[in-house]
C-alpha positions as CSV (number, residue, x, y, z in Angstrom):
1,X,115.7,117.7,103.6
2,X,112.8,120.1,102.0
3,X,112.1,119.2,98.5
4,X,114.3,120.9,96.1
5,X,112.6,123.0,93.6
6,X,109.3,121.3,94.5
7,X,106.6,124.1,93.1
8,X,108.0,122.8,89.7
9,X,106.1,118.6,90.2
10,X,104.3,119.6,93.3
11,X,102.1,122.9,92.4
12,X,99.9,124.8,94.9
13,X,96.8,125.5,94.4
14,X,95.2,128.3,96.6
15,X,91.6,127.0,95.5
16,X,91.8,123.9,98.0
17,X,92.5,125.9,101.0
18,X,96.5,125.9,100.2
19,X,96.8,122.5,101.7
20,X,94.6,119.3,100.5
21,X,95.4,117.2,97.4
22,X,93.4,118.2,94.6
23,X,91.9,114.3,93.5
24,X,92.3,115.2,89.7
25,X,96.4,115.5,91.1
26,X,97.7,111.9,89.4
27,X,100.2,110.5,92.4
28,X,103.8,109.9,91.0
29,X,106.8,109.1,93.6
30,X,108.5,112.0,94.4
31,X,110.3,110.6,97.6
32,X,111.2,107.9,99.9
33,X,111.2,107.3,103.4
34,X,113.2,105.3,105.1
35,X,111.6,104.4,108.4
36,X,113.2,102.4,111.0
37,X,111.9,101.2,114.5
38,X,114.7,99.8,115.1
39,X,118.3,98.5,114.0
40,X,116.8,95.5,112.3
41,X,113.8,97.2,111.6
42,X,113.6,99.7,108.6
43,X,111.1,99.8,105.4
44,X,110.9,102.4,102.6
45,X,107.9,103.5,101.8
46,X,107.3,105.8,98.5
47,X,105.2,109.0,98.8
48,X,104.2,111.8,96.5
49,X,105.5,115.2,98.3
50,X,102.4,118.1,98.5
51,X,103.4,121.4,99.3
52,X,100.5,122.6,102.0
53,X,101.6,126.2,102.1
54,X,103.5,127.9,105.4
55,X,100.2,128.5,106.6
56,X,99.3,124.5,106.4
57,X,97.1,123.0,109.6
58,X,99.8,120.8,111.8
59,X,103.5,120.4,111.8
60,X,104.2,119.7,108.6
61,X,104.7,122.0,105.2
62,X,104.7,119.1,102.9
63,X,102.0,116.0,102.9
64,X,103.3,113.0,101.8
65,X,101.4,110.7,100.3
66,X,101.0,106.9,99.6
67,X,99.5,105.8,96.9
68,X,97.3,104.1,98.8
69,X,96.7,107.2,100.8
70,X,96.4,109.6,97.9
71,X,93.8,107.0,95.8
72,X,91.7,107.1,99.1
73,X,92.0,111.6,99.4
74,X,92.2,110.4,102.8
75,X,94.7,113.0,104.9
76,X,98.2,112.5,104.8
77,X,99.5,109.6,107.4
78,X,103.4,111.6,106.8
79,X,104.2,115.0,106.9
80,X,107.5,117.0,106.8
81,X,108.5,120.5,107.9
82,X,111.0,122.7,105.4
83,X,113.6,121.5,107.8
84,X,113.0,117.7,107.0
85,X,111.7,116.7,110.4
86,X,109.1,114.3,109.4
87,X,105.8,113.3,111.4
88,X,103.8,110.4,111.7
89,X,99.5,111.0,111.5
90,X,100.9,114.5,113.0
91,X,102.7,113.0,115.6
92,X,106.2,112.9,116.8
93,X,108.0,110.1,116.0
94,X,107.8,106.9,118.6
95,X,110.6,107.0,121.3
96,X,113.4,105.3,118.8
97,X,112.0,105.7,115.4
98,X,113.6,107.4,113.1
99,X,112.5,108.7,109.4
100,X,114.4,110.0,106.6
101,X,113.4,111.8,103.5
102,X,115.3,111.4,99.9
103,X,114.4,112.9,97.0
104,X,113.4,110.9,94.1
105,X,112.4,113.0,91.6
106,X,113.2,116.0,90.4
């Protein structure tokens, strides 16, 4: 699932190459993954959605951030295409894994 009407909380700015977090950006949950390993398994973990730009380095359109991540303008440990196929430090998903995306905030 892309984020619905995104440029409206997650604006991009062209001055930061079209795809890092500017730092003066406050992070505020815009959506949740749900991550499982396995049937037992799953955690949700809350992330502020970035839109990178089409032209964004790696498989994914829209960095999501932690707070954690975002406090430390580290690079993005989740990513998601326009599609919703999400990615893991740029990296498919571990045989079984699976990730979904819900919108929080709109």
């Amino acid at each position: 699932m892309a984020p619905m009407g995104s440029e409206a909380f997650v604006p991009h700015d062209e001055s930061v190459e079209g795809y890092e977090r500017p730092s003066s950006m406050p992070w505020f949950v815009t959506h949740r993954i749900v991550y499982s390993r396995g049937p037992n398994e799953s955690e949700s973990i809350e992330v502020m959605a970035w839109d990178r730009g089409a032209d964004a380095p790696g498989p994914g359109r829209y960095a999501l951030y932690t707070q954690e991540n975002a406090a430390a303008e580290s690079v993005p440990e989740w990513t998601m295409n326009a599609e919703g196929r999400v990615w893991l430090r740029n990296e498919a998903l571990p045989g079984g894994a699976t990730a979904t995306v819900e919108q929080v905030w709109a």
